[in-house]
MMTF fields as JSON, N, C-alpha, C and O atoms, coordinates in Angstrom:
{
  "mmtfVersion": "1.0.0",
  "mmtfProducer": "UNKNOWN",
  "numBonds": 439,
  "numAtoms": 440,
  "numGroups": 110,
  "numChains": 1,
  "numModels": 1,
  "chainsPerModel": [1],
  "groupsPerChain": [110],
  "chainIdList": ["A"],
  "bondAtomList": [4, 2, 8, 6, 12, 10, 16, 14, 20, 18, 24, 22, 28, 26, 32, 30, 36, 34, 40, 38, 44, 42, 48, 46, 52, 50, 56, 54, 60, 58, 64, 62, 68, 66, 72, 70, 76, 74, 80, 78, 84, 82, 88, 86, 92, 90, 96, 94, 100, 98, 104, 102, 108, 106, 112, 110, 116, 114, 120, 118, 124, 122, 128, 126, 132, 130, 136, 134, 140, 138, 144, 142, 148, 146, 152, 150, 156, 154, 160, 158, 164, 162, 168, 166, 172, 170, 176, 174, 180, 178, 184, 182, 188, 186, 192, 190, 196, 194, 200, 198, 204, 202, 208, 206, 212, 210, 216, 214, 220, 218, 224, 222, 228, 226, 232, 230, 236, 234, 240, 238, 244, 242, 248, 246, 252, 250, 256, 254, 260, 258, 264, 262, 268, 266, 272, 270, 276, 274, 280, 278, 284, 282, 288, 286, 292, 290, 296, 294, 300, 298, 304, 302, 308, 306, 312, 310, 316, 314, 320, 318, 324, 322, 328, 326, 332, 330, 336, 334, 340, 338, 344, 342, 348, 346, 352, 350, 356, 354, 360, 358, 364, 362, 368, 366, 372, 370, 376, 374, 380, 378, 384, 382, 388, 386, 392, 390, 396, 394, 400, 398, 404, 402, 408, 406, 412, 410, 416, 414, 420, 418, 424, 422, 428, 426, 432, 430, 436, 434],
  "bondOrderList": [1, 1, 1, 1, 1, 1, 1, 1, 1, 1, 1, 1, 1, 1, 1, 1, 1, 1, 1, 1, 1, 1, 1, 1, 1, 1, 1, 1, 1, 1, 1, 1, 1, 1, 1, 1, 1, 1, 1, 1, 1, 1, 1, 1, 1, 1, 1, 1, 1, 1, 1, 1, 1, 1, 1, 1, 1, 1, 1, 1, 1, 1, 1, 1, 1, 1, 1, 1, 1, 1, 1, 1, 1, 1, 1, 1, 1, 1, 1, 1, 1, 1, 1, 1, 1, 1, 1, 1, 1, 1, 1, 1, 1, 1, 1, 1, 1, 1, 1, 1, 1, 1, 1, 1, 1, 1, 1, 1, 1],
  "groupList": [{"groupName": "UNK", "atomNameList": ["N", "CA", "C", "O"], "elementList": ["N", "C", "C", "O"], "formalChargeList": [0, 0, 0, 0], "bondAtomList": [1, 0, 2, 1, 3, 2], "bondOrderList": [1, 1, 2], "singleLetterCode": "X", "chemCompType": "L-PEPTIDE LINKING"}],
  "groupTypeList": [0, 0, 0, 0, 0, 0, 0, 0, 0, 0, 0, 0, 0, 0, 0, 0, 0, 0, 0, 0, 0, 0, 0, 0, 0, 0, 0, 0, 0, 0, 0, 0, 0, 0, 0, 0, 0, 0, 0, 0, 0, 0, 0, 0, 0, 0, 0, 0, 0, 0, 0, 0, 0, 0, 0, 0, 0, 0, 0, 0, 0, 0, 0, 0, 0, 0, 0, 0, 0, 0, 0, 0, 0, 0, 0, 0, 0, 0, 0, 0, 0, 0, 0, 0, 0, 0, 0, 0, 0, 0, 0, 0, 0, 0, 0, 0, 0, 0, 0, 0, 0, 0, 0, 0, 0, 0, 0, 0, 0, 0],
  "groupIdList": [1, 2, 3, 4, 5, 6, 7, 8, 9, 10, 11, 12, 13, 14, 15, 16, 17, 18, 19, 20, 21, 22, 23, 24, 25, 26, 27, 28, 29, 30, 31, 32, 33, 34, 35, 36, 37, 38, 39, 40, 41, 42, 43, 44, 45, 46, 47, 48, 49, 50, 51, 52, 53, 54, 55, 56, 57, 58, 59, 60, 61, 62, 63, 64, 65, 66, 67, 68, 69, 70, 71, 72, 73, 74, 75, 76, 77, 78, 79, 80, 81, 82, 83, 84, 85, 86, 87, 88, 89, 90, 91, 92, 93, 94, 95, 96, 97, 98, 99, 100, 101, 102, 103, 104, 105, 106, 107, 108, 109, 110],
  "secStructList": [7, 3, 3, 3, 3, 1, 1, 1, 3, 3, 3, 3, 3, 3, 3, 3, 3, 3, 6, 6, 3, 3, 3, 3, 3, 3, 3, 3, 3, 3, 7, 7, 7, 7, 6, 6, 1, 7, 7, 7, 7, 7, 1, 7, 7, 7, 6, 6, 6, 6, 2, 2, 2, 2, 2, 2, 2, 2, 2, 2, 2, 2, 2, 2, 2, 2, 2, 2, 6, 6, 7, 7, 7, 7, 7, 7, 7, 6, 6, 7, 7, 7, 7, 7, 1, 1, 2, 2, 2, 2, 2, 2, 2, 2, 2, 2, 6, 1, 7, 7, 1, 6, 6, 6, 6, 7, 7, 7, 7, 7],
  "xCoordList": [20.837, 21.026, 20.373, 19.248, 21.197, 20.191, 20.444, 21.305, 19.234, 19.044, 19.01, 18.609, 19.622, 19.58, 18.785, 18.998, 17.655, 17.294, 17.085, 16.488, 17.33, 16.928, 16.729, 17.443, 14.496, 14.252, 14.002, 13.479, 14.621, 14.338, 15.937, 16.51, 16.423, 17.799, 17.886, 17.508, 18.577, 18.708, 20.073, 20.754, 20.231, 21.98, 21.741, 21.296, 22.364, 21.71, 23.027, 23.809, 23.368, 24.764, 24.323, 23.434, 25.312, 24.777, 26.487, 27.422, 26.827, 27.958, 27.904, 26.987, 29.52, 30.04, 30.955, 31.243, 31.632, 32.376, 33.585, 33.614, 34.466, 36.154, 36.893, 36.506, 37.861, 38.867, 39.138, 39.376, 39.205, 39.832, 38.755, 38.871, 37.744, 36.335, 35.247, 35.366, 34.025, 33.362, 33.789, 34.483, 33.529, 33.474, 31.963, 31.168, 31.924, 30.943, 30.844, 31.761, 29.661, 29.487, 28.206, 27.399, 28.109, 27.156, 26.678, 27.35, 25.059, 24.539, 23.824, 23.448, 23.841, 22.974, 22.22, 22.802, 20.872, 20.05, 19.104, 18.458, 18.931, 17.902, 16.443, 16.385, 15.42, 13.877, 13.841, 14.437, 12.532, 11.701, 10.553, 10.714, 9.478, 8.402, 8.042, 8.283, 7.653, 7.173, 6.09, 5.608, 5.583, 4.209, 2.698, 1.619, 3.152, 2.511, 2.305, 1.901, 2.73, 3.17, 3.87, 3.777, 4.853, 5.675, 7.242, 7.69, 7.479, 8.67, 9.799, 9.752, 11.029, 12.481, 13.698, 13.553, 14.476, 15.614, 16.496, 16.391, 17.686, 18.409, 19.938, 19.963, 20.79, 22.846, 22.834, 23.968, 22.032, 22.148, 21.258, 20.077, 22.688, 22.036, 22.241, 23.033, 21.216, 21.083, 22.254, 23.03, 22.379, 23.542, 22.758, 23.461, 21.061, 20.791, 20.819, 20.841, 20.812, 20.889, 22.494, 22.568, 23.648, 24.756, 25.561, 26.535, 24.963, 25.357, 24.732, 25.539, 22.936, 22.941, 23.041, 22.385, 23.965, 23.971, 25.683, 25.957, 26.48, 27.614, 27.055, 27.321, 26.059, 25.373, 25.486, 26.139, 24.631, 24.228, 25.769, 26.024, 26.59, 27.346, 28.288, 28.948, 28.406, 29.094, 28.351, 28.703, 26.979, 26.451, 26.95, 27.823, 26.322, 26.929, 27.92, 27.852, 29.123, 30.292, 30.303, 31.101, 29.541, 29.74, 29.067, 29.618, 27.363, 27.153, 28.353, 28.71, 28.719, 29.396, 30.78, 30.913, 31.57, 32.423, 31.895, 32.682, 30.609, 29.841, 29.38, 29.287, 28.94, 29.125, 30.623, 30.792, 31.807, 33.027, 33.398, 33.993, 32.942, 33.182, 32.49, 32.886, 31.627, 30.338, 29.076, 28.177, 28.966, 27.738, 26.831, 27.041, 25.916, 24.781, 23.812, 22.765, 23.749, 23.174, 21.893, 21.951, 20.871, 19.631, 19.359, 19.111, 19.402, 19.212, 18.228, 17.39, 18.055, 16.661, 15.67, 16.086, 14.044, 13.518, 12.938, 13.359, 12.214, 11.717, 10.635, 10.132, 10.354, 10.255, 10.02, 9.262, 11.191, 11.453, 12.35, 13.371, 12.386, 13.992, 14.627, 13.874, 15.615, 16.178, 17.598, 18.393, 17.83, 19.397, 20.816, 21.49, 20.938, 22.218, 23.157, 22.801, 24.566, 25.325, 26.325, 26.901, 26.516, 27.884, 28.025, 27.117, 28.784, 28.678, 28.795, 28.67, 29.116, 28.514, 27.314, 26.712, 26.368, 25.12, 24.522, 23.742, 24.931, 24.053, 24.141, 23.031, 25.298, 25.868, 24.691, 23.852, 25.211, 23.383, 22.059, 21.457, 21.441, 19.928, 19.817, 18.857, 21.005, 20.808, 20.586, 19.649, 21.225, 21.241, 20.218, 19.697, 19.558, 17.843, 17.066, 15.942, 17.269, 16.143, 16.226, 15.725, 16.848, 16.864, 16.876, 17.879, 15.585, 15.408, 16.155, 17.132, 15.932, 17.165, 16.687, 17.292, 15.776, 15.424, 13.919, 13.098, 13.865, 12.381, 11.992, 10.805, 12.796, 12.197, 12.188, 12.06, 12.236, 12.475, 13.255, 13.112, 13.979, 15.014, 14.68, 15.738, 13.846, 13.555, 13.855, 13.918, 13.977, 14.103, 13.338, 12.226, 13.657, 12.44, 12.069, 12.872, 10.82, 10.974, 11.52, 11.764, 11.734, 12.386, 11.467, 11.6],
  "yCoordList": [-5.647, -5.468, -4.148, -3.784, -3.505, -2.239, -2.306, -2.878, -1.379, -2.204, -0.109, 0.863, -0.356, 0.541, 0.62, -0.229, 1.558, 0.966, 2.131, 3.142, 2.13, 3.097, 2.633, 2.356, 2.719, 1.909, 0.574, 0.375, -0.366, -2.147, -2.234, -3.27, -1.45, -1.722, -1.601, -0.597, -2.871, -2.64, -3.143, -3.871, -2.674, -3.084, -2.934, -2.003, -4.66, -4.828, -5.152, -5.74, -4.883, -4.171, -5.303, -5.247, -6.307, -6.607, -6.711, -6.469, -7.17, -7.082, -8.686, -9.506, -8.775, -9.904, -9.948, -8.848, -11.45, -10.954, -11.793, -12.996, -11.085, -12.03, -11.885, -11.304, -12.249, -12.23, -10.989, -10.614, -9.876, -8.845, -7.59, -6.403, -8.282, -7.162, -7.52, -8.404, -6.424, -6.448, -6.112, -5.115, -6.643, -6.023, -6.575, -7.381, -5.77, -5.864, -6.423, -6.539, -6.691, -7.51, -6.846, -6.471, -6.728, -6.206, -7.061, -7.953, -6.746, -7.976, -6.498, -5.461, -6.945, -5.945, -6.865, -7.574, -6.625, -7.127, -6.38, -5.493, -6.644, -6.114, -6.929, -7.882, -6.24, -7.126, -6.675, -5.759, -7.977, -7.716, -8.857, -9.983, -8.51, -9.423, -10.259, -9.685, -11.171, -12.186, -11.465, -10.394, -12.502, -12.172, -12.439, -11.932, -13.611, -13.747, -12.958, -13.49, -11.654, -11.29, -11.665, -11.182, -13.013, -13.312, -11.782, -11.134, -11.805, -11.281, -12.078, -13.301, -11.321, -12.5, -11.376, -10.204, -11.791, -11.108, -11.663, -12.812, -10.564, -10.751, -9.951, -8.736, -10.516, -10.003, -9.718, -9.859, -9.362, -9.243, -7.773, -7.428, -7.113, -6.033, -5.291, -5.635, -4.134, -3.797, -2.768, -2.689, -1.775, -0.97, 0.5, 1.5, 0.61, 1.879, 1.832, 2.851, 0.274, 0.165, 0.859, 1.598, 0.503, 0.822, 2.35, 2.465, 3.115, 4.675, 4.246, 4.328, 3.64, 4.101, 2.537, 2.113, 1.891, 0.946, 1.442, 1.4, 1.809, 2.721, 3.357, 3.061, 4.482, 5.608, 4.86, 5.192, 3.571, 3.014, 2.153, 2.01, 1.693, 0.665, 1.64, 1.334, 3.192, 4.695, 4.325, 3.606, 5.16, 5.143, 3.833, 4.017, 2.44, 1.491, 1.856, 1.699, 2.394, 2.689, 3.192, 2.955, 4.386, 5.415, 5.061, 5.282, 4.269, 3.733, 2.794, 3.109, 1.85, 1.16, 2.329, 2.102, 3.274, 4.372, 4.658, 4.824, 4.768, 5.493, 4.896, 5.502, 3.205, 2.092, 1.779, 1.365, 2.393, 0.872, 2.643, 2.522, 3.947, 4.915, 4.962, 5.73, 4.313, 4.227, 4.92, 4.801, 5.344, 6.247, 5.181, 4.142, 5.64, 5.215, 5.306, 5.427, 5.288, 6.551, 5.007, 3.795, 6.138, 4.907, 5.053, 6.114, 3.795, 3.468, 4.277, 4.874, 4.497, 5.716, 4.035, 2.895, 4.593, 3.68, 3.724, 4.711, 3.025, 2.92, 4.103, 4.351, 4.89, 6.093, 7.541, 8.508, 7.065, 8.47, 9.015, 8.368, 10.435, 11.386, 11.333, 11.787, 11.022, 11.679, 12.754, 12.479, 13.237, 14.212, 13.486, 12.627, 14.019, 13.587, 13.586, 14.36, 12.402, 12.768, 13.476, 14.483, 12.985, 13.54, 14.517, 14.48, 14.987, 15.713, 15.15, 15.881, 13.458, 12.561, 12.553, 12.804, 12.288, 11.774, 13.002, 12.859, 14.33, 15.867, 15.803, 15.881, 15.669, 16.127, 15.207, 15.573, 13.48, 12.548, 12.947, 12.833, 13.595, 13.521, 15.165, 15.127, 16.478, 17.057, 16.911, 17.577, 16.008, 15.42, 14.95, 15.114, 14.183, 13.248, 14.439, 14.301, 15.457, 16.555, 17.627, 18.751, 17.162, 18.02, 17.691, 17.28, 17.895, 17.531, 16.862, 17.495, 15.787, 15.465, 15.72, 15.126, 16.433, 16.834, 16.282, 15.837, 16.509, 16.387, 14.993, 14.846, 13.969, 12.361, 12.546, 11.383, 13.174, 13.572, 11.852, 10.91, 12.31, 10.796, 9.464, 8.928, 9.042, 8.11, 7.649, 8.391, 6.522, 6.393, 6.485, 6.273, 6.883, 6.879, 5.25, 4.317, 5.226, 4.024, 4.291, 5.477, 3.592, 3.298, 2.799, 2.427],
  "zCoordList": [44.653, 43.227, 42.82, 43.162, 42.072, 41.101, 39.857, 39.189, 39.549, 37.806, 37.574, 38.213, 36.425, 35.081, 34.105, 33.241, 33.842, 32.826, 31.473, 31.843, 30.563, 29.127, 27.668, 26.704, 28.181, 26.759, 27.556, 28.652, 26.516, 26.897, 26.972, 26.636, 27.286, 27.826, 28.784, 29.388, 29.429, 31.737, 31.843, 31.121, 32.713, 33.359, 34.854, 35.525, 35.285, 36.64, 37.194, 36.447, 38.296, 39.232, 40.459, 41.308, 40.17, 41.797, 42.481, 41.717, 44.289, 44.813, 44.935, 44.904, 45.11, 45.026, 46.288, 46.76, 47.124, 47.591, 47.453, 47.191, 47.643, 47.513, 48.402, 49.416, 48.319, 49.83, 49.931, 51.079, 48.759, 48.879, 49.017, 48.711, 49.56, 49.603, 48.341, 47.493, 48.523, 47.631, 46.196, 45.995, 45.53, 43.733, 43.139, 43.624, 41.853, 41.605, 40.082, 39.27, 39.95, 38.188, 37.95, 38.8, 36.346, 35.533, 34.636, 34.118, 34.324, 33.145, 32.491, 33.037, 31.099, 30.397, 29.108, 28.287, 29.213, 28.422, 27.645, 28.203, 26.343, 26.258, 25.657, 24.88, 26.267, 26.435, 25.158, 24.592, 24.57, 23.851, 23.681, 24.153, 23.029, 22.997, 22.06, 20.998, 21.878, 21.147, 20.469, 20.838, 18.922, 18.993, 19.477, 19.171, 20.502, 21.024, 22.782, 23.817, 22.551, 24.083, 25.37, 26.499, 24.719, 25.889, 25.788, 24.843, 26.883, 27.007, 26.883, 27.013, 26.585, 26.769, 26.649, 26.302, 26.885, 27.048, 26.114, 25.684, 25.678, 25.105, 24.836, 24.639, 24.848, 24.697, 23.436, 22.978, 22.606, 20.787, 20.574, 20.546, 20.437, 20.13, 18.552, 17.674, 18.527, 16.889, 16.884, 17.837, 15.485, 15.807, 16.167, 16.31, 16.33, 16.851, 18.552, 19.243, 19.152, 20.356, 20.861, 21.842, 20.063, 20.575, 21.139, 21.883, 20.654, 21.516, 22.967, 23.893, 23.423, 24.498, 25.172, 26.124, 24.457, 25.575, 26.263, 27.463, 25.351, 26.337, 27.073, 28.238, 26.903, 27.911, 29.123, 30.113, 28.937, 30.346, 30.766, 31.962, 29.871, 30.768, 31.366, 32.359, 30.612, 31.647, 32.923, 33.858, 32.665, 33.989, 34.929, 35.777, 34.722, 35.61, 36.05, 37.269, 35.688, 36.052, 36.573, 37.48, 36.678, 37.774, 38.96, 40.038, 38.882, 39.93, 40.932, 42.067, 40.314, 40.878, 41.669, 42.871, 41.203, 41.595, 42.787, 43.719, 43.001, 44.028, 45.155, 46.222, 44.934, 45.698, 46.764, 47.911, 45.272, 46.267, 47.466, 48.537, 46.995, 47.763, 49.027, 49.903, 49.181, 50.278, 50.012, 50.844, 49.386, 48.543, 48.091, 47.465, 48.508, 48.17, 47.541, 48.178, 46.049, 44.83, 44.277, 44.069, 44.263, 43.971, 42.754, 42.181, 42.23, 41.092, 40.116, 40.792, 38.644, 38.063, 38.158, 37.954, 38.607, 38.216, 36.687, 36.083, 36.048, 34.83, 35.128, 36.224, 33.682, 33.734, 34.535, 34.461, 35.378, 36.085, 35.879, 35.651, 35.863, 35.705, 36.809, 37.671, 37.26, 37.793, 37.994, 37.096, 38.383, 38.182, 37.762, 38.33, 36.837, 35.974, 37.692, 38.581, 37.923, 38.888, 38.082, 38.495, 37.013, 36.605, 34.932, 34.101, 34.811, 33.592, 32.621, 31.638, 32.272, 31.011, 31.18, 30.137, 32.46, 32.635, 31.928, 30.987, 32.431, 32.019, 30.433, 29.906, 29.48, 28.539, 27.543, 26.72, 28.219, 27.77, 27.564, 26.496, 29.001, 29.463, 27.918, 27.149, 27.752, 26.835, 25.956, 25.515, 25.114, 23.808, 23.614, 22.511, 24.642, 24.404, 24.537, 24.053, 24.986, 25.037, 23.724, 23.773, 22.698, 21.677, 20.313, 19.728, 19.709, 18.625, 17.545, 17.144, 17.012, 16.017, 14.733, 13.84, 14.403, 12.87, 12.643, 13.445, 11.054, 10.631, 11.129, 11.419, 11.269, 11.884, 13.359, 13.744, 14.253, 15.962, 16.504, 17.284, 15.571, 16.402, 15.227, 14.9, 14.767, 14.53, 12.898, 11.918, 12.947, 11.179, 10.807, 11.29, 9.665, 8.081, 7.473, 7.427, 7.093, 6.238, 4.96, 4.739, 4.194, 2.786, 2.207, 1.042]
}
């Protein structure tokens, strides 16, 4: 299995098999904590989660592309960079590296 992860968002890739070869299935969750510090997971997402949960279910995609090819591309672990493979992944990792204004990404309160 390899896991995806950006943020408390993960997408975990594991192989399957069928008569007609391997294929593969995806789960994507995203964590969060209690207030009492338990963790839990969850399929309910907000609408600032939704740009990068495409980001990642692209990427999955391309992992998996790279799998049914014989390639063997290792998963990013949790906070490490590693090299964009493809020119969505580059066009992504840019966009997160460049300022989004006086809030640097983040909302304002009201």
């Amino acid at each position: 299995m390899r896991t995806l992860r950006d943020g408390a968002l993960s997408a975990s890739i594991w192989e399957r098999q069928n008569g007609e070869g391997p294929s593969y299935s995806t789960k994507v969750v995203r964590k969060w904590r209690d207030d009492a510090g338990q963790f839990h997971e969850s399929n309910s997402y907000s609408e600032y989660d939704l740009p990068r949960l495409a980001d990642l279910a692209r990427n999955a995609s391309d992992v998996i592309s790279g799998l049914k090819q014989g390639r063997q591309q290792e998963a990013p672990r949790f906070g490490e960079e590693q090299p964009p493979q493809t020119s969505a992944q580059q066009d992504y990792l840019q966009e997160r590296q460049q300022p989004a204004g006086p809030t640097n990404g983040r909302r304002q309160r009201r």
